[in-house]
N, C-alpha and C positions, 0 to 999 in steps of 0.2 A: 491047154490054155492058149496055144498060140493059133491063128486061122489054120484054117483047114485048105487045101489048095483047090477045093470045088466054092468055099466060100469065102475069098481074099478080103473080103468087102464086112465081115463079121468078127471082132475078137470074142472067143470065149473063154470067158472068166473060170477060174478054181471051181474044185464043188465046195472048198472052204476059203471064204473070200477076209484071210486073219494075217495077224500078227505073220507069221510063218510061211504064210505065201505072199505077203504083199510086197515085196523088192523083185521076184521075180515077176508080178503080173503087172508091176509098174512099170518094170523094164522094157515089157512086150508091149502094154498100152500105147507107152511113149513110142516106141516106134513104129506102132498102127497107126498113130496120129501122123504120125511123120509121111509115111506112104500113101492116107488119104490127104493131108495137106497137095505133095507131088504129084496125085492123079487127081488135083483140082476138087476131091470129093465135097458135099455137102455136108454130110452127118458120118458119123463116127456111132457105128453096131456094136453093142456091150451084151453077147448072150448070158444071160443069169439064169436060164431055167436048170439049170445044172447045180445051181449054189445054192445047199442049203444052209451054209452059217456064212455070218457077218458079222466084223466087229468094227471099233471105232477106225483100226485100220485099212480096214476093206474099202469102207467109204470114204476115210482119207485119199484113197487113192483115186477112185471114183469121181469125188471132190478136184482133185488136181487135174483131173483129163477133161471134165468137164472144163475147168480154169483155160486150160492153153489151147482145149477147142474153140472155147468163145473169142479170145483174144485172136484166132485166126480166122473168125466168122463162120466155125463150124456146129451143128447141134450137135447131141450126144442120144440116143436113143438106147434106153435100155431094155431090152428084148426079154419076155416071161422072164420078167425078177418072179421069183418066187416067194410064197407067202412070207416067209423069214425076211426076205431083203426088203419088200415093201414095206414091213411093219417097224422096221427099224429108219427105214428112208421118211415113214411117215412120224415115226417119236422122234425123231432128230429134226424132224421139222427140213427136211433137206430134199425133198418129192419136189418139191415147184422149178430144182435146178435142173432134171434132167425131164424128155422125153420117153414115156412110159407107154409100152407096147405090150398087152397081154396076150 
């Protein structure tokens, strides 16, 4: 879940982005943000090709990183969501907030 030391620049998500994993991937997002805030970054990397479940709290969290990126004038780029994340991103009506990278 947390970067990889070849790719600092990337957080990868759970392969279950639930109820059950989201305080620890919130805790690491928030301070990916934090590290690309301090190295000036543009956009904030969310790899999902890994995640195949999603629930309303996976995107809650998702939802919130997205929130304190913009407020710092950062994008959010979400990297191969996979079909489950997209089809939920798209019935929650919630796809127009992030940057979607297949």
């Amino acid at each position: 879940m947390l970067t990889t030391p070849h790719e600092d620049h990337v957080l990868h998500a759970p392969n279950q982005l639930i109820a059950t994993t989201r305080l620890e991937f919130r805790r690491a997002a928030l301070d990916h943000l934090e590290r690309i805030v301090q190295a000036q970054g543009a956009r904030v990397f969310v790899e999902l090709g890994g995640t195949t479940e999603i629930d309303a709290n996976g995107l809650g969290v998702l939802v919130l990183l997205q929130k304190r990126s913009r407020e710092r004038m950062i994008a959010v780029r979400l990297l191969h969501p996979s079909a489950a994340v997209r089809q939920m991103l798209e019935l929650t009506k919630l796809d127009y907030l992030f940057e979607l990278e297949s």
